[in-house]
Backbone and ligand atoms as CSV (ligand in chain L), in Angstrom:
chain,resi,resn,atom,element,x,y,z
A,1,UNK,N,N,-30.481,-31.248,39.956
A,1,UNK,CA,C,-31.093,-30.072,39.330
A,1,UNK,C,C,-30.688,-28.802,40.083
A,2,UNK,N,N,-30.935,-27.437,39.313
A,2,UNK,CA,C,-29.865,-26.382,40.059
A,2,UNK,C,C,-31.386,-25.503,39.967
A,3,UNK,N,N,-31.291,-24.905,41.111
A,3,UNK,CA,C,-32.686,-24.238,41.797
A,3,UNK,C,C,-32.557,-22.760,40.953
A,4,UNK,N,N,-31.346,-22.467,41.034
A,4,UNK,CA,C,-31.469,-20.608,41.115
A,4,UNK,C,C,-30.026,-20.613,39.544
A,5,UNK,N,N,-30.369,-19.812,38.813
A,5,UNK,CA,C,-29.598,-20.413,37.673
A,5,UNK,C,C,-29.489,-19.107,37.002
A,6,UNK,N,N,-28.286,-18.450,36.697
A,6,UNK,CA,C,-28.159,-17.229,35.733
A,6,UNK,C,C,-27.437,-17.352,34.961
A,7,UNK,N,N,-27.900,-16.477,33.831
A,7,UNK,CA,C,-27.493,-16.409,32.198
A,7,UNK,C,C,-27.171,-15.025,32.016
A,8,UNK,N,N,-25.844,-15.038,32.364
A,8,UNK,CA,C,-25.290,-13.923,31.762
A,8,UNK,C,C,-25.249,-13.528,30.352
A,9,UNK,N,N,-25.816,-12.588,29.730
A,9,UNK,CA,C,-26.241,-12.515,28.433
A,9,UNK,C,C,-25.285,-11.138,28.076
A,10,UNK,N,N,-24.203,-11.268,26.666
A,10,UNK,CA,C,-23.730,-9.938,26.072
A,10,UNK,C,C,-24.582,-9.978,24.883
A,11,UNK,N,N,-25.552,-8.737,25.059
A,11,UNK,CA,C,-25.946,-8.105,24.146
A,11,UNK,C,C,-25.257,-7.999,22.495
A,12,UNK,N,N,-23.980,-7.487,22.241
A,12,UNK,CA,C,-23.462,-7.595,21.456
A,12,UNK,C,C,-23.013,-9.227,20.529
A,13,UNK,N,N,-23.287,-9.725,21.509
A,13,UNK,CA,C,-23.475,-11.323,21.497
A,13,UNK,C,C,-24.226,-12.369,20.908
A,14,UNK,N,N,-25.519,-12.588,20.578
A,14,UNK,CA,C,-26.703,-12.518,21.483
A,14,UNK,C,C,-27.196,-14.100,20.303
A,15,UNK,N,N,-26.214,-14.512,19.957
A,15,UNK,CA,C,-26.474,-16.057,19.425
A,15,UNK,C,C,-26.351,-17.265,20.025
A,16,UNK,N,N,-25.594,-16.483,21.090
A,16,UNK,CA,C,-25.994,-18.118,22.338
A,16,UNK,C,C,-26.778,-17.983,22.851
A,17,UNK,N,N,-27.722,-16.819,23.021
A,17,UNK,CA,C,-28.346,-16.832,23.938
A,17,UNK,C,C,-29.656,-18.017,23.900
A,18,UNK,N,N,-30.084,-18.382,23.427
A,18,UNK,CA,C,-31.390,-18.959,22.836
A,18,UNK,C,C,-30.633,-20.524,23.663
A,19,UNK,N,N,-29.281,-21.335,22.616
A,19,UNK,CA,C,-28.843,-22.957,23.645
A,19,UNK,C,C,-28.568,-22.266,24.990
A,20,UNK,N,N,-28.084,-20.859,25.309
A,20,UNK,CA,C,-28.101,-21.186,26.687
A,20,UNK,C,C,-29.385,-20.890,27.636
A,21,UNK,N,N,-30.367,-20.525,26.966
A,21,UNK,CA,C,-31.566,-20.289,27.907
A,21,UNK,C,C,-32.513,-22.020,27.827
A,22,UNK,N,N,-31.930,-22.760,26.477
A,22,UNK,CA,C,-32.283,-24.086,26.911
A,22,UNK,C,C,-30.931,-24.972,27.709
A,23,UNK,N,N,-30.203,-24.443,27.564
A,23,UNK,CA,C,-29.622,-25.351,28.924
A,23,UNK,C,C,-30.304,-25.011,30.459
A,24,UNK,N,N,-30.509,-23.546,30.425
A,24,UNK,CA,C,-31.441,-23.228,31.751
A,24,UNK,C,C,-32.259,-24.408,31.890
A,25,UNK,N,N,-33.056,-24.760,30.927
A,25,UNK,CA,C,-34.273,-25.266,30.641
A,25,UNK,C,C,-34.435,-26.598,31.263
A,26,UNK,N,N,-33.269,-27.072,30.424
A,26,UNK,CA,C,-32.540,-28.670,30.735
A,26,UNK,C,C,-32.013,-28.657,32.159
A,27,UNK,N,N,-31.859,-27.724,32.664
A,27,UNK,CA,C,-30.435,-28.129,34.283
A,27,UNK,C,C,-31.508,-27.521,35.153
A,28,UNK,N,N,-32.886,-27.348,34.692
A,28,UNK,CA,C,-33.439,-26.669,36.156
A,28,UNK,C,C,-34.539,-27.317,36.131
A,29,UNK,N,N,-34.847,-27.255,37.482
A,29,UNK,CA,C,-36.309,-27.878,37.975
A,29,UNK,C,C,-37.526,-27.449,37.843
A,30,UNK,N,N,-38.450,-27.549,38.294
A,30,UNK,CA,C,-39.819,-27.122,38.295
A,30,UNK,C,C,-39.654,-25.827,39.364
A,31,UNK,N,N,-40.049,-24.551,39.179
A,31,UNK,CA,C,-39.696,-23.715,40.132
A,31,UNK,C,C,-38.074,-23.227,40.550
A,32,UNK,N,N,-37.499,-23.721,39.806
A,32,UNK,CA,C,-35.887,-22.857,39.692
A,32,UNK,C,C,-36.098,-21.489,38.955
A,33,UNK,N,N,-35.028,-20.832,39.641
A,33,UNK,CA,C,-35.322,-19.299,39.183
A,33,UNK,C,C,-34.078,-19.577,38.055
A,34,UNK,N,N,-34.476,-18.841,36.610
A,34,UNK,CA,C,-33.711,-18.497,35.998
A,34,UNK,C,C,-34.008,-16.942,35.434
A,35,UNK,N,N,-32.130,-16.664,35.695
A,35,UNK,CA,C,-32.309,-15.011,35.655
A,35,UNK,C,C,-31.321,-14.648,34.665
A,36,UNK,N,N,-31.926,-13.925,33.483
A,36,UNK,CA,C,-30.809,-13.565,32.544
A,36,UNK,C,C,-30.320,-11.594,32.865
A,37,UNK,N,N,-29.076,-11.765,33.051
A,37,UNK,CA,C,-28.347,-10.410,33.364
A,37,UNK,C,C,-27.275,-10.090,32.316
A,38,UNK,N,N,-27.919,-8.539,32.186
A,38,UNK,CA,C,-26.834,-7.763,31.295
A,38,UNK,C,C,-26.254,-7.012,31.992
A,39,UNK,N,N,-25.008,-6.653,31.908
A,39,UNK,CA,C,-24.440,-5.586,32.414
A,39,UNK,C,C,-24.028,-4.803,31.258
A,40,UNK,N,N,-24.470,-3.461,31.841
A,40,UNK,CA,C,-24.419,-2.649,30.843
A,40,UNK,C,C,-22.890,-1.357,31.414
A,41,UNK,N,N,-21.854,-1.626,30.445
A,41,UNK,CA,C,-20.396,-1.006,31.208
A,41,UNK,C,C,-20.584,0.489,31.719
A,42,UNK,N,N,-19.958,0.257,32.604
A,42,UNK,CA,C,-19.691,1.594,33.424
A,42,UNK,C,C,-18.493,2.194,32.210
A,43,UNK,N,N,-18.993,3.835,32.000
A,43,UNK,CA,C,-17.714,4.444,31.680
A,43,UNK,C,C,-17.504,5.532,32.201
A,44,UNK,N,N,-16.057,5.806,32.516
A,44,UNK,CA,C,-15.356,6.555,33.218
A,44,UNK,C,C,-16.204,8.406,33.287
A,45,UNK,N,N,-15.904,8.582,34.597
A,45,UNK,CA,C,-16.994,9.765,34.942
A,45,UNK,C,C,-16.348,10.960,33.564
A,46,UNK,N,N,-14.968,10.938,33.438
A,46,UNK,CA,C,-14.767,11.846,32.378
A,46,UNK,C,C,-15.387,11.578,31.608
A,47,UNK,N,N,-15.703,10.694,30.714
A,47,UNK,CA,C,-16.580,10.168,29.722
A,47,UNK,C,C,-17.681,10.482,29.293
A,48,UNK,N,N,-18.215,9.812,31.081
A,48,UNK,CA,C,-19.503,10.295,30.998
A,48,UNK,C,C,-20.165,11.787,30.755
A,49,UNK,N,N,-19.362,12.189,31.536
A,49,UNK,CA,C,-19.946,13.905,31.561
A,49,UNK,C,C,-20.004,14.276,30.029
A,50,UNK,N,N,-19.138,13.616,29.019
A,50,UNK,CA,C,-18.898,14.434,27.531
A,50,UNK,C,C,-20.157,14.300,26.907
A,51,UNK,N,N,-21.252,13.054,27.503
A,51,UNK,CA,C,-22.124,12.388,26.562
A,51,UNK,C,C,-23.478,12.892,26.826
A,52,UNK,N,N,-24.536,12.952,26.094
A,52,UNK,CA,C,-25.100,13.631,25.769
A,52,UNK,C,C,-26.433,13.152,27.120
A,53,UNK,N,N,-26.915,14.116,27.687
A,53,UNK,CA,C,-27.840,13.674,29.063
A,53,UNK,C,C,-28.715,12.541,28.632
A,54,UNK,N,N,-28.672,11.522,29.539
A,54,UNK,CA,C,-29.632,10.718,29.776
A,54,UNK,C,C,-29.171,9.270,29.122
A,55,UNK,N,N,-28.172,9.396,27.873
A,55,UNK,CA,C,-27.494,8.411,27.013
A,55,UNK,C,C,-27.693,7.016,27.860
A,56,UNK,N,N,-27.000,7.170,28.749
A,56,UNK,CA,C,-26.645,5.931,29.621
A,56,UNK,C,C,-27.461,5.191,29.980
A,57,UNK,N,N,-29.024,6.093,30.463
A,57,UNK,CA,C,-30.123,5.649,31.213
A,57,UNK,C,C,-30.742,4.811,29.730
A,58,UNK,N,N,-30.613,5.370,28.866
A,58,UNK,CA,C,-31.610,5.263,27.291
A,58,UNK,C,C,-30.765,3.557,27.188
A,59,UNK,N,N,-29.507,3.390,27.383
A,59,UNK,CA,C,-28.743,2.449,27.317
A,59,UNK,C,C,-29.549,1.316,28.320
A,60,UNK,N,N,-29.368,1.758,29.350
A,60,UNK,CA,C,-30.529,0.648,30.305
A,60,UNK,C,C,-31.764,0.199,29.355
A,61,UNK,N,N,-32.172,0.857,29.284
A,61,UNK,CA,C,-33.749,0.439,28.686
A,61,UNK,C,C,-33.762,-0.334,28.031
A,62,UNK,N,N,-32.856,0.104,27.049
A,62,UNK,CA,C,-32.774,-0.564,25.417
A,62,UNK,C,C,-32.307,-2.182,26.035
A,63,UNK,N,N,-31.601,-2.082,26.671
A,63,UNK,CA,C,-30.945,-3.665,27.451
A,63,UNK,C,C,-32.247,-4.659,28.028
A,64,UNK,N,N,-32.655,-3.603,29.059
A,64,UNK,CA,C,-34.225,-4.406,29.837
A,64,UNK,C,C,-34.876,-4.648,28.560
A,65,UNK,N,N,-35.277,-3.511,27.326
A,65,UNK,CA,C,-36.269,-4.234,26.286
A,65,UNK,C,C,-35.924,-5.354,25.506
A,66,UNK,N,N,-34.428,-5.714,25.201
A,66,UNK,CA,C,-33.984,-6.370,24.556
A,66,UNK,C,C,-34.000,-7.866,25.362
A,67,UNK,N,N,-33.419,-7.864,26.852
A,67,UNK,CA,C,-33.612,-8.975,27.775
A,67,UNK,C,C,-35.163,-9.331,27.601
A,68,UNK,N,N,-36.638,-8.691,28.538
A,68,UNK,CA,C,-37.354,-8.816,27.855
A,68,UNK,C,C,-38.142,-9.851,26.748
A,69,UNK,N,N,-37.494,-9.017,25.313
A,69,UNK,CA,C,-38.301,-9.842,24.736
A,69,UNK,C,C,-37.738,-11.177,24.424
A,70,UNK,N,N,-36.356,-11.350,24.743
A,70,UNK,CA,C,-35.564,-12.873,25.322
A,70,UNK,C,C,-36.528,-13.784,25.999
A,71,UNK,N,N,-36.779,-12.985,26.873
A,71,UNK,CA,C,-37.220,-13.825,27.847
A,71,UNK,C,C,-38.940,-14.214,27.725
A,72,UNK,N,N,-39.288,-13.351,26.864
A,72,UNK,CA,C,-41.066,-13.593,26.254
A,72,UNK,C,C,-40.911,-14.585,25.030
A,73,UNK,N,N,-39.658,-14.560,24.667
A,73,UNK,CA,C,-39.856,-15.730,23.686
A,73,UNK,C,C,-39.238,-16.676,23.843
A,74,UNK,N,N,-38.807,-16.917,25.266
A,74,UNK,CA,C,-38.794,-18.212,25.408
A,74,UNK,C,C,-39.394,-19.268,25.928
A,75,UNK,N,N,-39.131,-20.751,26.545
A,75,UNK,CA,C,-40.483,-21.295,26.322
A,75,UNK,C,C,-40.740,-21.707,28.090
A,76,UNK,N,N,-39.788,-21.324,28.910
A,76,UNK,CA,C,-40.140,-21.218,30.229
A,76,UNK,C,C,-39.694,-19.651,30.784
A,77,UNK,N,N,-40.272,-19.758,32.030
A,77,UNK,CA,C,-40.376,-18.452,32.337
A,77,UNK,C,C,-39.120,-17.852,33.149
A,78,UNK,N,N,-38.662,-16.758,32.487
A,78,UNK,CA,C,-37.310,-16.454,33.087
A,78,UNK,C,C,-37.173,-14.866,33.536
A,79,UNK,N,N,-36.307,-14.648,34.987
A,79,UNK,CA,C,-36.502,-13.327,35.245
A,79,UNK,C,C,-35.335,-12.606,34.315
A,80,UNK,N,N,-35.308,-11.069,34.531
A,80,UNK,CA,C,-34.622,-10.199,33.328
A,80,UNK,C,C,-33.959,-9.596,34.829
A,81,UNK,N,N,-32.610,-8.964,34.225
A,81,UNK,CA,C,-31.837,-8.145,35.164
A,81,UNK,C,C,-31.112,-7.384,34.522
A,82,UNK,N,N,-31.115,-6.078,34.889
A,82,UNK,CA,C,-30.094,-5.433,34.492
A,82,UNK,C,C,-29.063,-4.176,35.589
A,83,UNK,N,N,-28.118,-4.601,35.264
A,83,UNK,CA,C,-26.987,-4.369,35.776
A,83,UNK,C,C,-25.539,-2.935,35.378
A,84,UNK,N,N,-25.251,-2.229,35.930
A,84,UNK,CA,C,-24.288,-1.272,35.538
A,84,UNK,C,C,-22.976,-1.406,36.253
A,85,UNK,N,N,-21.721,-1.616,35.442
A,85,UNK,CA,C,-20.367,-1.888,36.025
A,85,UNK,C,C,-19.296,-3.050,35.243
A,86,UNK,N,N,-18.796,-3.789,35.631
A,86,UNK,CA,C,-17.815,-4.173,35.151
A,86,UNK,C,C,-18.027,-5.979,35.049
A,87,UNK,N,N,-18.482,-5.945,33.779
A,87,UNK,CA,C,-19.472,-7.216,33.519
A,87,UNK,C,C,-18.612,-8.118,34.731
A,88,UNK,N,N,-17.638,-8.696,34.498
A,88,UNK,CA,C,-17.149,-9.854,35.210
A,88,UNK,C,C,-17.350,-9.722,36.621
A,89,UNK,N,N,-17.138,-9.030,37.298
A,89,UNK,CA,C,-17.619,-8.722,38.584
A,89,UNK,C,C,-18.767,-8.050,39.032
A,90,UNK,N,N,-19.539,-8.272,38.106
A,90,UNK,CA,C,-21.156,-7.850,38.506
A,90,UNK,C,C,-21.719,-9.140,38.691
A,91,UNK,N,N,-21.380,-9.773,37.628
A,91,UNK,CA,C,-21.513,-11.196,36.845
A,91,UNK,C,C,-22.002,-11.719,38.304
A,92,UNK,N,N,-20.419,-12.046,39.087
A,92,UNK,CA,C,-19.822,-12.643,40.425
A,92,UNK,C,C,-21.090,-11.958,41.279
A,93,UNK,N,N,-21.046,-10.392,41.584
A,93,UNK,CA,C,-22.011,-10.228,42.752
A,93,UNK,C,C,-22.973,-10.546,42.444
A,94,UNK,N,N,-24.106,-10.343,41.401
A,94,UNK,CA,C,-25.618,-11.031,41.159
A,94,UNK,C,C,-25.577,-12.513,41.794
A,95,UNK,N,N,-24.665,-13.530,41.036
A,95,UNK,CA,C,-24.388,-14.864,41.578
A,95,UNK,C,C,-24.303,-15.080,43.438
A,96,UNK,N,N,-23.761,-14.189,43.822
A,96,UNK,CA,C,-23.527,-14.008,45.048
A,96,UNK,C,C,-24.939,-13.637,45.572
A,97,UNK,N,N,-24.873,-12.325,44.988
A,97,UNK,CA,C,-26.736,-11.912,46.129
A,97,UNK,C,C,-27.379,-12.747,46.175
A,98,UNK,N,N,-27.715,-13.427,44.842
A,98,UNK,CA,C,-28.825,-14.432,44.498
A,98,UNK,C,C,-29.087,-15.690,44.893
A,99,UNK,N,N,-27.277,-15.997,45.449
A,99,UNK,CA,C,-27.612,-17.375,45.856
A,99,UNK,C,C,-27.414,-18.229,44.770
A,100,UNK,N,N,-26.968,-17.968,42.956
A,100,UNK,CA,C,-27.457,-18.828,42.452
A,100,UNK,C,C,-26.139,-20.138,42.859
A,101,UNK,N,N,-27.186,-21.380,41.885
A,101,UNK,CA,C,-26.093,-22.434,42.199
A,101,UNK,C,C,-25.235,-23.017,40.907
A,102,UNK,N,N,-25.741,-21.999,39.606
A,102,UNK,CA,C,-25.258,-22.221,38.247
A,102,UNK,C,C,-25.209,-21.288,37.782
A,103,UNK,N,N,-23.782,-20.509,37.072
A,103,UNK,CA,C,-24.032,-19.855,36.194
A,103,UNK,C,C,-23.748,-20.355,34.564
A,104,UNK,N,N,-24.477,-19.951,33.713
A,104,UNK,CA,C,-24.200,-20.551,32.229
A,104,UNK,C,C,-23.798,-19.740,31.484
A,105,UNK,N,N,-22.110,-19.346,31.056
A,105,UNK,CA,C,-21.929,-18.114,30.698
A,105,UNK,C,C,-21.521,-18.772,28.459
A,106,UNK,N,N,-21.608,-17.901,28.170
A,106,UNK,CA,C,-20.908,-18.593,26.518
A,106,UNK,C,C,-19.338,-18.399,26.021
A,107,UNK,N,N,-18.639,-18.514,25.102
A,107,UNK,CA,C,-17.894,-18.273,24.568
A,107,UNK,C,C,-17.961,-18.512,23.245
A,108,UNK,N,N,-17.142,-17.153,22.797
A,108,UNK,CA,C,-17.946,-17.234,21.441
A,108,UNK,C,C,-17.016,-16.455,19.992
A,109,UNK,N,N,-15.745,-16.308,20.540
A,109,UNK,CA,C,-14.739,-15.720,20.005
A,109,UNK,C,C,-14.365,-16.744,18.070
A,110,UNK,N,N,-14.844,-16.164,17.467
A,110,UNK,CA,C,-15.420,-17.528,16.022
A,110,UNK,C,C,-13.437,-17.777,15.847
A,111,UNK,N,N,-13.403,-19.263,15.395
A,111,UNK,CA,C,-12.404,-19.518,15.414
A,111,UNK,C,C,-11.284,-20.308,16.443
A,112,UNK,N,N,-11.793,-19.197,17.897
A,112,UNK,CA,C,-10.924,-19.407,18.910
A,112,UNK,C,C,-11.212,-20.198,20.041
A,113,UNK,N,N,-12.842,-20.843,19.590
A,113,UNK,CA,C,-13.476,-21.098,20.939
A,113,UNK,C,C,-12.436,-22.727,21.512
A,114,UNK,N,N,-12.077,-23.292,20.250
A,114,UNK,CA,C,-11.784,-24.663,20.869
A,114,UNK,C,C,-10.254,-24.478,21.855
A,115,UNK,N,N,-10.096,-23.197,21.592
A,115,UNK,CA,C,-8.627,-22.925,22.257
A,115,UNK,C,C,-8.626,-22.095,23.632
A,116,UNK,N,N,-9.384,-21.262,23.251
A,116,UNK,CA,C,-9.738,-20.203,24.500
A,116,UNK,C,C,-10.580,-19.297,24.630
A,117,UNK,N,N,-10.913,-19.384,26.172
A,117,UNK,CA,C,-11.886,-18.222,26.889
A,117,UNK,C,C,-12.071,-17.089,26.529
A,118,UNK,N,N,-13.080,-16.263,26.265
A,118,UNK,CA,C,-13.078,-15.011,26.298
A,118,UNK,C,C,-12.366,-14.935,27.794
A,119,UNK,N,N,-12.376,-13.427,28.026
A,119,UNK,CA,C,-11.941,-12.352,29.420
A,119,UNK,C,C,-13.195,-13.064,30.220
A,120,UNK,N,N,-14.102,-12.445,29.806
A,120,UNK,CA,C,-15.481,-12.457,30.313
A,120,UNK,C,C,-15.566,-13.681,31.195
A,121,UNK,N,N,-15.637,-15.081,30.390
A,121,UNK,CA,C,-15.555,-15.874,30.847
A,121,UNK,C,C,-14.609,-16.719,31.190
A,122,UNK,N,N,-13.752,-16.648,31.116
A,122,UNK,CA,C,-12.394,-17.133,31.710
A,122,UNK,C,C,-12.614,-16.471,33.422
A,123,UNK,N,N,-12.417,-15.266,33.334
A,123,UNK,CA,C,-12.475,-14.891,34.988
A,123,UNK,C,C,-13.534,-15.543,35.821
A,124,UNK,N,N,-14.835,-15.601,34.951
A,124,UNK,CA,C,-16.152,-16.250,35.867
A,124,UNK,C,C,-15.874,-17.576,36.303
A,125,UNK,N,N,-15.499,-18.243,34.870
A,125,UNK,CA,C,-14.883,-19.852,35.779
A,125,UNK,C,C,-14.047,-19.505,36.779
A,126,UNK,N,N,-12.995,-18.438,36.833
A,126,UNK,CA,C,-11.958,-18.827,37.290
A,126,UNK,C,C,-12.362,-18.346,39.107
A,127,UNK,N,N,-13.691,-17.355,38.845
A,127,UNK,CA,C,-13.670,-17.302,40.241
A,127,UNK,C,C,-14.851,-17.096,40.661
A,128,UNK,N,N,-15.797,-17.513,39.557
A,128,UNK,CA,C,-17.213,-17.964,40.509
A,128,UNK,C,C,-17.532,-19.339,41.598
A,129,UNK,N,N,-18.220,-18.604,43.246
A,129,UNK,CA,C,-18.179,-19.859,43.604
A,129,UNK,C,C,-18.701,-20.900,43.400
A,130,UNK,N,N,-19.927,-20.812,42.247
A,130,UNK,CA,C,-21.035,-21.445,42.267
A,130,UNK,C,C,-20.695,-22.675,41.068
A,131,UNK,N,N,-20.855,-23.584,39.993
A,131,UNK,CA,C,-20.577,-24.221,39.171
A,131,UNK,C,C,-21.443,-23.305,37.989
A,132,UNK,N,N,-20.252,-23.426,37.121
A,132,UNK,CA,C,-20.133,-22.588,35.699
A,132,UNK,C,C,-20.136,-23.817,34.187
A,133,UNK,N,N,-21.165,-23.668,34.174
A,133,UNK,CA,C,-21.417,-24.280,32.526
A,133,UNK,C,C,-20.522,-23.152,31.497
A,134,UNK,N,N,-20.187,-23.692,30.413
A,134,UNK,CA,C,-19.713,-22.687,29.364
A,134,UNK,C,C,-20.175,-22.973,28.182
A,135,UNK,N,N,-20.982,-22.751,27.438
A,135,UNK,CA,C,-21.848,-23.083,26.173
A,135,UNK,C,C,-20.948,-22.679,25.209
A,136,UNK,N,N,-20.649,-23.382,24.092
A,136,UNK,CA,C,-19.740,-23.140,23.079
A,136,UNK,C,C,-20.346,-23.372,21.862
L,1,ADP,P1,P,-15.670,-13.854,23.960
L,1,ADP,O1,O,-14.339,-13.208,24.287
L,1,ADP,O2,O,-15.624,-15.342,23.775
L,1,ADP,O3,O,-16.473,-13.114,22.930
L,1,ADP,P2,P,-16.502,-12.913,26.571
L,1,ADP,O4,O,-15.680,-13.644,27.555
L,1,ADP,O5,O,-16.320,-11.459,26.377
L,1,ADP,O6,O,-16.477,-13.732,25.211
L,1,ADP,O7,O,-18.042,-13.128,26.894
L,1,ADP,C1,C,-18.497,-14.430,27.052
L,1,ADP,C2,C,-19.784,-14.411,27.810
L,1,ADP,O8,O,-19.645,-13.594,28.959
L,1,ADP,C3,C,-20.995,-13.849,27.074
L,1,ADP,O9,O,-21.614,-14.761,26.204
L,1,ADP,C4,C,-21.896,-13.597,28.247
L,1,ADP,O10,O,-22.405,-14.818,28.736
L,1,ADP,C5,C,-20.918,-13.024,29.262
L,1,ADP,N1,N,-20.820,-11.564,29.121
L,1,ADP,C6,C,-19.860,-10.840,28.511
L,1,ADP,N2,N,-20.131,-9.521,28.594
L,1,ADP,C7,C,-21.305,-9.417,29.275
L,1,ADP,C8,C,-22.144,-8.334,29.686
L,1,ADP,N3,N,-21.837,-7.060,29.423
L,1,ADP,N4,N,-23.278,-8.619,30.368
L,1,ADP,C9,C,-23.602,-9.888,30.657
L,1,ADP,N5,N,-22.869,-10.944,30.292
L,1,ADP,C10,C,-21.738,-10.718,29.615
């Protein structure tokens, strides 16, 4: 059983999320932390400055409310995270700070899954240290 367990969740995504918060369910113990994290992308400071004050922060929220109510409707109890930067390597440091010992990331490209990885998750297998489930 895997103690400390994160679910990287894309928002834009958000139809695996539900088998992969029961694989959490299934691969963890009594008292394993499961933590679902969004990263919400960094964009370039030129960018940023064009966009209208506060956009970005309003962007957080909407992520925490959306993680949230993920995580209120599901049927064990899971922490929420949210994150700013470059999903795949945020992905990696959360996993890292946290200690976890699983991450459960999806793929979900319709069509392509029996062939290949998203970006996203292709890099996480390819260089998380921890063991990487991939929900398909
Ligand atoms: P695909 O190319 O198959 O659509 P990606 O590799 O982009 O997939 O994403 C696969 C998985 O990576 C998502 O289901 C999610 O678990 C994780 N992921 C991608 N983007 C983010 C993000 N911004 N925040 C958190 N997790 C993400």
């Amino acid at each position: 059983m895997y103690k400390s367990i994160l679910v990287p969740i894309d928002l834009a995504n958000i139809e695996k999320s539900k088998p992969m918060i029961e694989v959490a369910r299934k691969l963890g113990a009594e008292g394993s932390r499961i933590i679902l994290l969004n990263v919400v992308e960094e964009v370039p400071s030129w960018i940023a400055n064009e966009l209208p004050a506060g956009i970005l922060e309003k962007s957080s929220q909407t992520s925490r409310s959306e993680l949230k109510a993920m995580a209120n409707a599901a049927v064990i109890k899971v922490e929420v995270e949210i994150r700013s930067g470059h999903p795949y390597k945020t992905i990696l440091l959360v996993a890292d700070e946290v200690g976890t010992d699983l991450i459960i990331i999806a793929s979900h490209k319709p069509g392509l899954q029996d062939y290949f990885l998203g970006s996203t998750a292709a890099r996480v297998v390819r260089h998380a240290k921890c063991s990487v489930l991939v929900v398909r």
